[in-house]
C-alpha positions in Angstrom: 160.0 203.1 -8.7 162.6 201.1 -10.9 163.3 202.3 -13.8 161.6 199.5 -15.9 158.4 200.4 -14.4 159.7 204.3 -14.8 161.1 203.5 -18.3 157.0 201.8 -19.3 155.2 204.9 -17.8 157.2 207.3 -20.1 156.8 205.4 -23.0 152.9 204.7 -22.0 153.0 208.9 -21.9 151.5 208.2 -18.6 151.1 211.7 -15.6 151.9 211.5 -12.4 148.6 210.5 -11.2 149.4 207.1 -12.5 152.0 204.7 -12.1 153.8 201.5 -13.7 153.2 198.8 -10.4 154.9 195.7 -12.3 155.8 194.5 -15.4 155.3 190.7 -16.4 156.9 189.0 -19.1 155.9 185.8 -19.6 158.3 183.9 -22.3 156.1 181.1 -22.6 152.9 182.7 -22.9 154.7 185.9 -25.4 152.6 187.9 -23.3 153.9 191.6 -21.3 151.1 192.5 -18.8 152.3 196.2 -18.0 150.2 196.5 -14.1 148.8 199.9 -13.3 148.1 201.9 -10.3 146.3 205.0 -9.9 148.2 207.6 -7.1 144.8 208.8 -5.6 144.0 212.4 -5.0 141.3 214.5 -6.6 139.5 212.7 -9.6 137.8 214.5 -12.6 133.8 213.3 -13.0 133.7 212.0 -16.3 130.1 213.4 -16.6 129.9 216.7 -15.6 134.0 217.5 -15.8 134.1 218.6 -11.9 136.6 217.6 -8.9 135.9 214.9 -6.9 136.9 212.8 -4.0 137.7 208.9 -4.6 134.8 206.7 -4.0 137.3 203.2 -4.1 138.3 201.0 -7.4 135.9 199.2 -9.8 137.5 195.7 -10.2 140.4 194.9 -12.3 140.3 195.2 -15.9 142.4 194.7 -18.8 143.1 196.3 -22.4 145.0 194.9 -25.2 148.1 197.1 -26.6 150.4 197.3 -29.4 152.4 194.3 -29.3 156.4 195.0 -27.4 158.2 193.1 -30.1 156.4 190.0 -31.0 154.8 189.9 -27.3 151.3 190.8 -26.9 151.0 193.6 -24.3 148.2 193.9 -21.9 147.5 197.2 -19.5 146.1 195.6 -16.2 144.4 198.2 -13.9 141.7 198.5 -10.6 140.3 202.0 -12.1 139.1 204.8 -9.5 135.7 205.5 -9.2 134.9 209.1 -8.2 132.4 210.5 -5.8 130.4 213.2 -7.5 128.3 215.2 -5.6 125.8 215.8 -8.6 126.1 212.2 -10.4 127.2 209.6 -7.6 129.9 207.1 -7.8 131.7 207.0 -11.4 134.2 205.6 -13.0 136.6 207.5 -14.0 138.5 208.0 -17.6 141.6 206.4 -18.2 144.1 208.1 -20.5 145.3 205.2 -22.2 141.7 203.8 -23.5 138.0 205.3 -24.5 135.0 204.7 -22.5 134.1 200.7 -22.0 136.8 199.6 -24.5 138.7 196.8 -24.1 141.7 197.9 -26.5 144.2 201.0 -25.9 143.6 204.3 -27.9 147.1 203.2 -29.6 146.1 199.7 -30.4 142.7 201.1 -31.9 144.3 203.5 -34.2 147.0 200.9 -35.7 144.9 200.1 -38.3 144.0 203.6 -39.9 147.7 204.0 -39.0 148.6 201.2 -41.6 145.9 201.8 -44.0 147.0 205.6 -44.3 150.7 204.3 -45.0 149.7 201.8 -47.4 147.8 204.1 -49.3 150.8 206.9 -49.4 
């Protein structure tokens, strides 16, 4: 791994389990697109909480993060979908964004971030 992609995953807070693939910066476009890759190994159903065996990876999806600089930053990932004996195939959590958002946990909480401050 280089250690931009190393350098991202750290600052993403990001385990083992996932990794920084690539990161894109487009000067034109003022756009980062930070590409992410899941390791594999044993998955966590995000119904019932127990291990399970990968399934494969739902398509790709993106979420918008806080801006790097004046770039808007998007997380770009194929998310694992787990094999739960008890539930089926599910997709899995990811640790950077809820359930069916399209936005990072971080970008989501900007705004109570600034609202908190203003109000100090």
């Amino acid at each position: 791994m280089n250690e931009l992609n190393n350098h991202y995953r750290m600052l993403l807070g990001l385990d083992e389990a996932w990794l920084v693939k690539s990161v894109d910066l487009s000067m034109e476009s003022k756009r980062v697109i930070i590409a992410l890759e899941h390791r594999g190994g044993r998955l966590t159903c995000p119904e019932r909480g127990i291990s399970c065996t990968r399934a494969d990876l739902a398509p790709e999806r993106t979420w918008r993060h806080l801006d790097t600089m004046q770039f808007e930053t998007i997380h770009q990932a194929r998310t694992p979908r787990c094999a739960c004996e008890k539930c089926g195939i599910k997709t899995v959590d990811v640790p950077w964004a809820g359930k069916h958002s399209r936005f990072t946990l971080m970008f989501e909480a900007l705004p109570f971030v600034v609202f908190r401050h203003a109000a100090a």
